[in-house]
C-alpha positions in Angstrom: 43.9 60.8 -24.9 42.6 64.0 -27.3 44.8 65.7 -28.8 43.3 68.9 -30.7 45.0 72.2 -32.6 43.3 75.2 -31.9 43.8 79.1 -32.5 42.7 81.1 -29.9 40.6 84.3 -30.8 41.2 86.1 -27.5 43.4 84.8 -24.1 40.4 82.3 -22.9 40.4 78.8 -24.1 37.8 76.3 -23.4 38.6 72.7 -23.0 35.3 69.7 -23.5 37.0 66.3 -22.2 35.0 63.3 -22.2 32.6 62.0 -19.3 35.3 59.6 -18.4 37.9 61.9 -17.4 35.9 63.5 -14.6 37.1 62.9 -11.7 40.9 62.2 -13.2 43.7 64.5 -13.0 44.3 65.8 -16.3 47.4 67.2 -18.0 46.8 70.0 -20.2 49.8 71.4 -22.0 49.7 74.5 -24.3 52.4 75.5 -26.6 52.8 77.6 -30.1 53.7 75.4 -32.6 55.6 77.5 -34.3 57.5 78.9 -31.5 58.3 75.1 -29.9 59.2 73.6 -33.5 61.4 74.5 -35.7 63.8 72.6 -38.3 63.2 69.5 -39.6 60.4 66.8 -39.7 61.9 64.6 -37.1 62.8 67.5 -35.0 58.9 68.3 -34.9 58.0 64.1 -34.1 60.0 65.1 -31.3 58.0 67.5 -29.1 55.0 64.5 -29.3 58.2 62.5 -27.6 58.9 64.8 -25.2 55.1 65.2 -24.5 54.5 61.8 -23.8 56.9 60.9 -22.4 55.8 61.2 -18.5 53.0 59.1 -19.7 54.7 56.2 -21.3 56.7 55.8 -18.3 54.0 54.5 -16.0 53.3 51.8 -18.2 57.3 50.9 -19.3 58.7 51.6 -15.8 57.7 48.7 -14.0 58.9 45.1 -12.5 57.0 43.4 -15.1 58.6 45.3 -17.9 61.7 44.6 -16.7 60.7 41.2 -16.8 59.6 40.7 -20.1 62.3 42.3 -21.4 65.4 40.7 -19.4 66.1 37.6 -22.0 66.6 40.1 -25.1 
């Protein structure tokens, strides 16, 4: 994963990935930070939630999740 803050000097951006994301569909999300959070510390841990949370469910929504979890 990269994760990077930038601040745009004009409306082109230009995004380097590493070598081994070629090939690989890549999300790219863009958001003002100070339009998306506002309040609270926790309230900004949230949009990282929210963000990852497409992600996270490849790897936690499976049979073998399930599995490992079903005795607790």
């Amino acid at each position: 994963m990269v994760r990077t803050l930038i601040k745009p000097e004009n409306t082109n951006i230009l995004l380097e990935i590493p070598a081994s994301f070629i090939g690989k569909q890549v999300e790219v999300i863009a958001f003002t930070i100070e339009d998306s959070v506002e309040g609270s510390v926790e309230e900004k841990h949230t949009v990282t939630h929210y963000a990852s949370q497409k992600s996270l469910a490849k790897d936690w929504l499976t049979d073998e999740e399930d599995e490992a979890w079903q005795n607790l």
